[in-house]
Residue frames relative to the residue before (quaternion, step in Angstrom):
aa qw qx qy qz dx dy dz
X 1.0000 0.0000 0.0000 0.0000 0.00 0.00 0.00
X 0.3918 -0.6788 0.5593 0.2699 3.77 -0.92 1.10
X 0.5302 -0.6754 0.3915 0.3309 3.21 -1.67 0.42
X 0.7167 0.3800 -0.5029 0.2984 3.23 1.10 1.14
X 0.2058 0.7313 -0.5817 0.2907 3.06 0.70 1.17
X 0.0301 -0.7448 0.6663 0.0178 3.40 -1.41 0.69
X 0.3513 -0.6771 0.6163 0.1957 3.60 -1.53 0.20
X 0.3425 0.7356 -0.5790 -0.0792 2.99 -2.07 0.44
X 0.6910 -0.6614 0.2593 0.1335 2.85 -1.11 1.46
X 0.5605 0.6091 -0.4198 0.3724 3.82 1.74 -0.29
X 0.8568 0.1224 0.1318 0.4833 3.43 -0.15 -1.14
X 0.1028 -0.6439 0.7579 0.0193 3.89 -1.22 1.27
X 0.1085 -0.6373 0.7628 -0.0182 2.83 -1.64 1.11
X 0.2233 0.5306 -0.8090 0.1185 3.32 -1.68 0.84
X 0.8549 -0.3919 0.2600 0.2191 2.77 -2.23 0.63
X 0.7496 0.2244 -0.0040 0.6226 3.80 0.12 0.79
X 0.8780 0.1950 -0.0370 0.4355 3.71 0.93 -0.06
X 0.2448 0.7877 -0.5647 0.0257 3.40 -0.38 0.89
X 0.4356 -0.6964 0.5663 0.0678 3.17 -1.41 1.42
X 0.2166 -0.7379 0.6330 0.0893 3.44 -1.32 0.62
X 0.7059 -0.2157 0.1128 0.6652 3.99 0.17 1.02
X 0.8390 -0.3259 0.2057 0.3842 3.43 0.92 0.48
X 0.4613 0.5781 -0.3144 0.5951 3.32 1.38 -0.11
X 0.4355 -0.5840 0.6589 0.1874 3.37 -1.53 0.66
X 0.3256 -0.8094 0.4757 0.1124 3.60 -0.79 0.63
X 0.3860 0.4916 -0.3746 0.6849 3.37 1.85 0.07
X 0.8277 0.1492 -0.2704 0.4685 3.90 0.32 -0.22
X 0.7054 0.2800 -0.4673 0.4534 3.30 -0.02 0.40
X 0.1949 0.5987 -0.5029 0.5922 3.91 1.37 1.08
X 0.8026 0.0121 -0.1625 0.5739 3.66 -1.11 1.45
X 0.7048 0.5585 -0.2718 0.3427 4.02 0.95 -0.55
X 0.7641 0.2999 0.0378 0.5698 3.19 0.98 -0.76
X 0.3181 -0.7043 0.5303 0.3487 3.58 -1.19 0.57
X 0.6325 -0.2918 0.4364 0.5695 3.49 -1.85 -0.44
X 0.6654 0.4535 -0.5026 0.3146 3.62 -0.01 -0.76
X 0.5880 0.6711 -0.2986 0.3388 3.39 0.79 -1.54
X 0.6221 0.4843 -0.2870 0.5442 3.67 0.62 -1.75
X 0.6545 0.5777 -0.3003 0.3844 3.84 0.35 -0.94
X 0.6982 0.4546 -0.1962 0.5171 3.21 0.82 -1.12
X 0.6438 0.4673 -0.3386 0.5025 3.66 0.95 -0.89
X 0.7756 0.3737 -0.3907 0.3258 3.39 0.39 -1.38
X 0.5309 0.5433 -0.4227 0.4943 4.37 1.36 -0.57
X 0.7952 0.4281 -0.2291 0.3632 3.62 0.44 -1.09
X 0.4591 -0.6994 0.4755 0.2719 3.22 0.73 -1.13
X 0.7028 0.0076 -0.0491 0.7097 3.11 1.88 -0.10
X 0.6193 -0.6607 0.4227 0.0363 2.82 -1.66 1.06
X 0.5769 -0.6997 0.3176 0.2768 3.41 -0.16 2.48
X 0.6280 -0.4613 0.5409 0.3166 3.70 -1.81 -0.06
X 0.5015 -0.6136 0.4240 0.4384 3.43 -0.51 0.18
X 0.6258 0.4457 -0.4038 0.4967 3.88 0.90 -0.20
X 0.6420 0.5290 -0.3451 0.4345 3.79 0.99 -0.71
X 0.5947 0.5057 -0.3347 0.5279 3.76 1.51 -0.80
X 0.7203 0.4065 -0.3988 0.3961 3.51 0.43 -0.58
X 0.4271 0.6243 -0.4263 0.4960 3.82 1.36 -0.53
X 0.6966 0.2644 -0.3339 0.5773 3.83 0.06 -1.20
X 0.6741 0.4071 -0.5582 0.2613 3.55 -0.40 -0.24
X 0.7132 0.5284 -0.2164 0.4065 3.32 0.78 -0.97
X 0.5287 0.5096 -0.3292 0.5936 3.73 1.61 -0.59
X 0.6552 0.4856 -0.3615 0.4519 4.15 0.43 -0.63
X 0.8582 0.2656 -0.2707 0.3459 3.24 0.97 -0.99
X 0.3547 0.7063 -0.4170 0.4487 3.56 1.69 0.79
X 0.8377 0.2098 -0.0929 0.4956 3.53 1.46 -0.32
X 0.2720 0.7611 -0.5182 0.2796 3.27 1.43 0.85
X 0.8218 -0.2041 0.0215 0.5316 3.76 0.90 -0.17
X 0.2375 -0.7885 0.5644 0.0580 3.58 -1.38 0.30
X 0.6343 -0.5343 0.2553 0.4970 3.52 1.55 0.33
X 0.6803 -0.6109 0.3123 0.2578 3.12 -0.97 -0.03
X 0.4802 0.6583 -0.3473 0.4641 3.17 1.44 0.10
X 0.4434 0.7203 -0.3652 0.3888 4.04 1.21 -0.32
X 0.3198 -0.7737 0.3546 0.4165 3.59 -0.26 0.19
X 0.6291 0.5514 -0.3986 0.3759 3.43 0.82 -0.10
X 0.5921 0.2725 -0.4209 0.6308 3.49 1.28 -0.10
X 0.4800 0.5458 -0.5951 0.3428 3.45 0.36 0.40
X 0.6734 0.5606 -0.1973 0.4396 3.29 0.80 -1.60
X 0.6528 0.5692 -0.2736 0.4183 4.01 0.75 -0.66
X 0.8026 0.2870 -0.2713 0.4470 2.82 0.74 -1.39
X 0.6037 0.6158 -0.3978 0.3132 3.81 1.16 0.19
X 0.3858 0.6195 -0.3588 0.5819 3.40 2.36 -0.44
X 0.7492 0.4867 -0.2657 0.3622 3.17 0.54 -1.37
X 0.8640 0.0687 -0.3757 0.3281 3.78 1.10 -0.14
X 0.1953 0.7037 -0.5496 0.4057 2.94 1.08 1.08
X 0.7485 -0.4527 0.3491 0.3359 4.11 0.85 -0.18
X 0.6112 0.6520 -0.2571 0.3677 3.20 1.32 -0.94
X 0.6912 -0.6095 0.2831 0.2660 3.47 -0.75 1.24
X 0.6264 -0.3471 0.4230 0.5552 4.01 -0.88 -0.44
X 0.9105 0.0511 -0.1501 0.3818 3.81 0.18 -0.96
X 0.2748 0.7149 -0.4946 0.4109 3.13 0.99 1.16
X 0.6590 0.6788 0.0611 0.3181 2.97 1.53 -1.79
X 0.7091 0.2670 -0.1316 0.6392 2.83 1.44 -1.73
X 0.7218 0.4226 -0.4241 0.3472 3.67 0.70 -0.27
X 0.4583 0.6170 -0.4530 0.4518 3.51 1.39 -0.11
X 0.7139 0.2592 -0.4149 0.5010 3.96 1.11 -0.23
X 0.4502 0.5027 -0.5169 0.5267 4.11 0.89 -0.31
X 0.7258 0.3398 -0.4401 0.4051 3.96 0.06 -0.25
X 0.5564 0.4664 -0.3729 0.5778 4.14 1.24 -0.55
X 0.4603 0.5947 -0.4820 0.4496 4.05 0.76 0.00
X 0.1455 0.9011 -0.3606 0.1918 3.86 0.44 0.84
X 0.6792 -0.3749 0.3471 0.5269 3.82 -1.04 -0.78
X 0.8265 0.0648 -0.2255 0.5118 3.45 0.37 -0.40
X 0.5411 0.3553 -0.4393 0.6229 3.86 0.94 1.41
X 0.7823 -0.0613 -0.0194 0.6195 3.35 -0.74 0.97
X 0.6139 0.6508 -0.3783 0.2375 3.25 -0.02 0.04
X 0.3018 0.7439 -0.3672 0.4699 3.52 2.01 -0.66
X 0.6152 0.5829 -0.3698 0.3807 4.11 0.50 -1.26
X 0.7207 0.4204 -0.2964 0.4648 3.60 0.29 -1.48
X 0.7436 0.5266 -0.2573 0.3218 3.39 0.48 -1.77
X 0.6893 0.4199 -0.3651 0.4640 3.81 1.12 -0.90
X 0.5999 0.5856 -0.4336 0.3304 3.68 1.10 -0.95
X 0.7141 0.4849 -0.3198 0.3908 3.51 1.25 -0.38
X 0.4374 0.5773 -0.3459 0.5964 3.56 1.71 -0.28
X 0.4362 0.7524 -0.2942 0.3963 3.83 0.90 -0.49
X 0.8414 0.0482 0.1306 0.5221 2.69 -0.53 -1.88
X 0.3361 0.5021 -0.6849 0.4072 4.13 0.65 0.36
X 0.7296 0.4469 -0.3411 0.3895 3.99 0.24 -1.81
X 0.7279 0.4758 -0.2987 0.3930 3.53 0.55 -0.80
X 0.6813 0.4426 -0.3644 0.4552 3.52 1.20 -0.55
X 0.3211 0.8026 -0.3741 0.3358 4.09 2.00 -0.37
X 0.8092 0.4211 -0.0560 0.4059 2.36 0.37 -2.14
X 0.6541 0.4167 -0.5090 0.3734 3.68 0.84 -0.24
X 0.6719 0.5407 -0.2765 0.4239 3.12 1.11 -1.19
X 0.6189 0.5270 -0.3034 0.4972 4.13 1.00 -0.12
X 0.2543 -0.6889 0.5648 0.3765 3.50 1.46 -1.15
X 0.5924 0.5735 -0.4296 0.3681 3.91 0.36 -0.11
X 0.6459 -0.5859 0.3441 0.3479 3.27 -1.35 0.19
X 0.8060 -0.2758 0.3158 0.4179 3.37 -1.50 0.03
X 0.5623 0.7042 -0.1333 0.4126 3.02 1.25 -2.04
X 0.7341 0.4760 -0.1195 0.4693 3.26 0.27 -1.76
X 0.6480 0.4833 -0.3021 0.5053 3.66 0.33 -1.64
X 0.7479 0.3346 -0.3835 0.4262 3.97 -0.05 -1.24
X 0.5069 0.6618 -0.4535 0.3152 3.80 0.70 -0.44
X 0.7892 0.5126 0.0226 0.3374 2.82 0.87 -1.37
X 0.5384 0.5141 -0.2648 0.6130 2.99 2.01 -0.52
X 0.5937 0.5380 -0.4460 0.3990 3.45 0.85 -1.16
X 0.7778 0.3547 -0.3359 0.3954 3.75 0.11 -1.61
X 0.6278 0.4029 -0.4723 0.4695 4.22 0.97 -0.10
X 0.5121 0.6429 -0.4707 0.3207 3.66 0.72 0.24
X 0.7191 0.3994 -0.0630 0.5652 2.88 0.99 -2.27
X 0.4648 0.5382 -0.5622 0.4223 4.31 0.65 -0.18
X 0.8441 0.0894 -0.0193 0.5284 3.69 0.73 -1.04
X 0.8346 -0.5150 0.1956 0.0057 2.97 0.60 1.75
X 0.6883 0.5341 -0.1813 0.4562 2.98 1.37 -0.27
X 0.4804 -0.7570 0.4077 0.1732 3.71 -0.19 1.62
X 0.2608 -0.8223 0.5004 0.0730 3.44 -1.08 0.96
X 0.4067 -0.8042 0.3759 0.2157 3.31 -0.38 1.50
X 0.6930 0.4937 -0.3519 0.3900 3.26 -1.40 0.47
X 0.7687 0.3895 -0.1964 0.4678 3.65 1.51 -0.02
X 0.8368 0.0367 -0.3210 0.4420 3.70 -0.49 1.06
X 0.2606 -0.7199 0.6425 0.0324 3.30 -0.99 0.21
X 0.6635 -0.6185 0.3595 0.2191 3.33 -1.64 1.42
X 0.7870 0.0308 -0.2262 0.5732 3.66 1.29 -0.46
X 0.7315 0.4348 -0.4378 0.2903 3.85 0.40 -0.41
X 0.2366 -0.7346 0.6058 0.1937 3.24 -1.25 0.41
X 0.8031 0.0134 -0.1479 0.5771 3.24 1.02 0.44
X 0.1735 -0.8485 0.4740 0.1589 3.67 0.66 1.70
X 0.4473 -0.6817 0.5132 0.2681 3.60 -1.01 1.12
X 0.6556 0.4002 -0.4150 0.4877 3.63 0.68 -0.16
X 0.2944 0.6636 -0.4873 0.4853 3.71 0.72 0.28
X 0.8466 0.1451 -0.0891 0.5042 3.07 -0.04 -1.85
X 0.4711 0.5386 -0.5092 0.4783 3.55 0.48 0.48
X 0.7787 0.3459 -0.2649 0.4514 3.41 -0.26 -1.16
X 0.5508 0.3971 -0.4234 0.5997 4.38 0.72 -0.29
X 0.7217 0.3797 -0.3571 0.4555 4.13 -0.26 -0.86
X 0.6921 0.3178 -0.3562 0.5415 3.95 0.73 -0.15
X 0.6158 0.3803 -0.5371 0.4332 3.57 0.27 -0.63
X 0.4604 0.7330 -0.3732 0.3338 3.84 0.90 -1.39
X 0.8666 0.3019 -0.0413 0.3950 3.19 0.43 -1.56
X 0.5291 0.4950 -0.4040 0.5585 3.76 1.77 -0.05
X 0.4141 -0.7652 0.3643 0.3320 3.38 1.31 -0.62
X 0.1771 0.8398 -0.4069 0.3128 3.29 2.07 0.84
X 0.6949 0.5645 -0.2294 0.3819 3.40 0.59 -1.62
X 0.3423 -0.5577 0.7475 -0.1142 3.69 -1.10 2.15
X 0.8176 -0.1285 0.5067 0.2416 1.93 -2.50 -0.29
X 0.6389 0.4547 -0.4186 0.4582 3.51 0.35 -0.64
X 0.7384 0.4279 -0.3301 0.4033 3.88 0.54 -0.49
X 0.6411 0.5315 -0.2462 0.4959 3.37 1.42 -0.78
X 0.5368 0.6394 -0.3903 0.3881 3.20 1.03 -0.48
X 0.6048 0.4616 -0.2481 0.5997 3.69 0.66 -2.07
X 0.6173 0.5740 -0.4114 0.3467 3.94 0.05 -0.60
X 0.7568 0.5273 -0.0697 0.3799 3.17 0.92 -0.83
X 0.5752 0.5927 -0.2081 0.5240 2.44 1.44 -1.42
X 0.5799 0.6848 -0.2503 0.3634 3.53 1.24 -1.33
X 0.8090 0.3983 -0.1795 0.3932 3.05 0.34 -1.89
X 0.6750 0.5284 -0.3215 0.4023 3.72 1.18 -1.03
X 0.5968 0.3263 -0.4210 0.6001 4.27 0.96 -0.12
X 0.7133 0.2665 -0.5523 0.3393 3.72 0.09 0.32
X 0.5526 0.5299 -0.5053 0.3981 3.61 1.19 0.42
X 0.7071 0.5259 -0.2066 0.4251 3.26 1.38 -0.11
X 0.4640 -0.7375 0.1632 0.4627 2.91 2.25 0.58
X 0.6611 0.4190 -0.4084 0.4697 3.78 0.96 1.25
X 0.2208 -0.8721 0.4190 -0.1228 2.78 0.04 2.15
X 0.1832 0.9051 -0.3146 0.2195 2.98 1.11 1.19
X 0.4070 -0.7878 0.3228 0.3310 4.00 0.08 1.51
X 0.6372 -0.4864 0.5305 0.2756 3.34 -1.26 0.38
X 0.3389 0.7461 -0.5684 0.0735 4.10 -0.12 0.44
X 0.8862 -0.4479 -0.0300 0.1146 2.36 -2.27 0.88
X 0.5755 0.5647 -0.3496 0.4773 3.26 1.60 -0.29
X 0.6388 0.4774 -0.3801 0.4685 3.41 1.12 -0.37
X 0.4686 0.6917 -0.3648 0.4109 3.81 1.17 -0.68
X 0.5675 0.6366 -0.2189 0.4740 3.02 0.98 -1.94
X 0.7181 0.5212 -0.2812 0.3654 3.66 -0.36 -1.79
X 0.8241 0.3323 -0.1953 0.4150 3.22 0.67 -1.18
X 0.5346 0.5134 -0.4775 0.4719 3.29 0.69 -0.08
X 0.5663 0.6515 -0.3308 0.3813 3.76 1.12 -0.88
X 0.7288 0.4936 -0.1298 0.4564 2.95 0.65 -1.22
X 0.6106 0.3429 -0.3607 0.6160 3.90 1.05 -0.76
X 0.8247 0.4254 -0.2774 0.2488 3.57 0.76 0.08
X 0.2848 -0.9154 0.1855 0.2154 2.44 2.28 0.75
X 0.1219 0.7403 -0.6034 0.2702 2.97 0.67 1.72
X 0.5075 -0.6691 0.4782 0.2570 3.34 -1.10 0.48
X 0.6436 -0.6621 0.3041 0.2343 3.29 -0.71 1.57
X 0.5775 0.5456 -0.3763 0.4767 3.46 0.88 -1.00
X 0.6476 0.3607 -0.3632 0.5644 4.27 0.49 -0.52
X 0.4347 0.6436 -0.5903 0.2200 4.11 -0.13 -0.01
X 0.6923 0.5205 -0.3044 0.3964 3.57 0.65 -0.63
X 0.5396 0.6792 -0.2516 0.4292 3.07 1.70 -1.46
X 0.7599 0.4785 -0.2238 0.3788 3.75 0.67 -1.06
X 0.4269 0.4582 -0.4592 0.6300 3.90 1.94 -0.34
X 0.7601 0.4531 -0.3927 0.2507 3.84 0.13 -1.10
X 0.6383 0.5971 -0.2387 0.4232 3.59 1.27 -0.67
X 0.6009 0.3428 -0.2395 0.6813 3.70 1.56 -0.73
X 0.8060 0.2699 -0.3942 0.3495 3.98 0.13 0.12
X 0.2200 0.7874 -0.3867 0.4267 3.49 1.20 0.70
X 0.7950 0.1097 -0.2346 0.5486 3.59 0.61 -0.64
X 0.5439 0.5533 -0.5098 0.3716 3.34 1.21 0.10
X 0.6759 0.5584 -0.1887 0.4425 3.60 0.93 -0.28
X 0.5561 0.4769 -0.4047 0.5473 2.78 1.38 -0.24
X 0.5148 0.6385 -0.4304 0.3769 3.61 0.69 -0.99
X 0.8859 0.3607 -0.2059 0.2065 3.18 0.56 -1.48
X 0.2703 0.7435 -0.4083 0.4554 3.03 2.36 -0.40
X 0.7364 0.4724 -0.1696 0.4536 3.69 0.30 -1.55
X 0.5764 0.3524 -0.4900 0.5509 3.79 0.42 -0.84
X 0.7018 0.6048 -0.2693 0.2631 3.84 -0.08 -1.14
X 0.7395 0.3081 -0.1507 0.5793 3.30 0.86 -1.09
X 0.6355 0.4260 -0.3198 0.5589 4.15 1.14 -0.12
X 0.7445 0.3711 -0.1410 0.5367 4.04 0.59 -1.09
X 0.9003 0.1560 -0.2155 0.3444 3.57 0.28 -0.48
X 0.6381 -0.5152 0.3700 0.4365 3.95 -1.02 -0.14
X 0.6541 -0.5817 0.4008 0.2704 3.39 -1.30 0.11
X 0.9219 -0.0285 -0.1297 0.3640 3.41 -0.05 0.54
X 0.0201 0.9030 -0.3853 0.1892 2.77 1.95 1.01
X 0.4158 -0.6342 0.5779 0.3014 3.70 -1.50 0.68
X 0.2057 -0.8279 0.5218 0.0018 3.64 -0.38 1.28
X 0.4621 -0.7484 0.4743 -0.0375 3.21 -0.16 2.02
X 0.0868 -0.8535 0.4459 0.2553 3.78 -0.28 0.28
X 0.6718 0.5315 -0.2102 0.4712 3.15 1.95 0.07
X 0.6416 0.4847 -0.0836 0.5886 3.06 1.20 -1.00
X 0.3447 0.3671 -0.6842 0.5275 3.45 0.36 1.89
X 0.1146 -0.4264 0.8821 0.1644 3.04 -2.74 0.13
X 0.3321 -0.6011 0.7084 0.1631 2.88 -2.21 0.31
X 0.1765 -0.6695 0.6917 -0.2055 3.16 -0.92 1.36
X 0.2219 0.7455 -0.4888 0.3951 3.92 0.87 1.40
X 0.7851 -0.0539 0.4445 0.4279 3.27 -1.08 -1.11
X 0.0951 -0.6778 0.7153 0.1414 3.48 -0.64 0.58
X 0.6951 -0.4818 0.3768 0.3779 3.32 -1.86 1.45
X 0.1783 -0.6199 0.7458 -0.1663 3.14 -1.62 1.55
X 0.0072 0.7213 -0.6737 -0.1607 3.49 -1.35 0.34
X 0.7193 -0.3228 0.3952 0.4715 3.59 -1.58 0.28
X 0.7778 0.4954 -0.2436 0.3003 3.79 0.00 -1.46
């Protein structure tokens, strides 16, 4: 073997056949969801059937948030400025950042410090986040993964805990952010659990590796950006000044499954 050969462990190709960590892709085609393939193709293997239905339901908690985000801000201004479909959408996946989607990485690490305390203290969850909260706030320094500019109580929060809850996913990693929750509104910062924090913790009972946390906002806001690439480049003019406040929606009027 020459010294520029290299390996990797995702995907075999040969003539007539391509393998995903080993899996045929003609057979796990009609078998498997998008989340699933995802999970197989980061992990190397292919999720429980309660852990697949968890990522499905996390992607679709963050497929969009209107238009007022900065990455769909940022797209749809590539987008009228001329710039193709993936010019567009990657001009907002590149605005997808530390303080935009970013909250995931930064809480998963606020996470597992409290969870790793408490082992290393012997105390509880309880105890450990207490303790994090008053070394947070002594020096000031804001924990990710809590409030948000309009919910006070993000419905996909309480979605994504009451399903993991019930698949029986939900760790330490969920109890933790709980805590973490309940101990700054005893300290007088009632401040809501949202979705990026929701996220983290589910990450973390899924003991995904911290470096991929961002990776999972960028994979669920993809088609939401697209959309808007397309609403933008079909509904509006070219080089329009793009207000982040001054829009209405004029969609679909609220509809439920039932």
């Amino acid at each position: 073997m020459s010294d520029t050969t290299w390996k990797t462990a995702i995907t075999r190709i040969e003539p007539n056949e391509v393998r995903l960590r080993g899996y045929r892709i003609d057979e796990l085609m009609g078998q498997v969801t998008f989340a699933q393939a995802i999970f197989l193709a980061l992990t190397g293997e292919l999720p429980s059937p309660n852990i697949a239905k968890l990522l499905d339901t996390m992607l679709v908690s963050s497929i969009d948030h209107g238009a007022t985000p900065p990455s769909a801000l940022a797209a749809r201004t590539a987008a009228s400025t001329g710039a193709p479909l993936n010019a567009a959408v990657a001009t907002g996946v590149l605005s997808i950042n530390r303080f935009h989607g970013g909250a995931i990485y930064d809480c998963m690490g606020v996470l597992e410090e409290g969870i790793q305390q408490a082992a290393d203290s012997n105390v509880s969850i309880e105890q450990a986040a207490e303790e994090l909260v008053a070394s947070y706030r002594q020096d000031k320094k804001r924990i990710a993964g809590l409030g948000h500019r309009i919910h006070s109580d993000d419905p996909r929060t309480k979605k994504l805990f009451s399903l993991a809850e019930e698949l029986k996913v939900a760790n330490d990693g969920v109890s933790m952010i709980r805590a973490i929750h309940k101990a700054l509104s005893k300290a007088g910062k009632d401040l809501p659990i949202n979705v990026d924090g929701a996220i983290a913790a589910l990450l973390v009972d899924l003991q995904m590796p911290r470096e991929l946390a961002n990776a999972f906002f960028i994979m669920a806001r993809v088609p939401g950006l697209v959309a808007h690439v397309h609403e933008e480049q079909t509904r509006q003019r070219p080089m329009r000044k793009i207000d982040p406040i001054k829009h209405e929606y004029d969609g679909t009027p609220p509809r439920s499954l039932d």
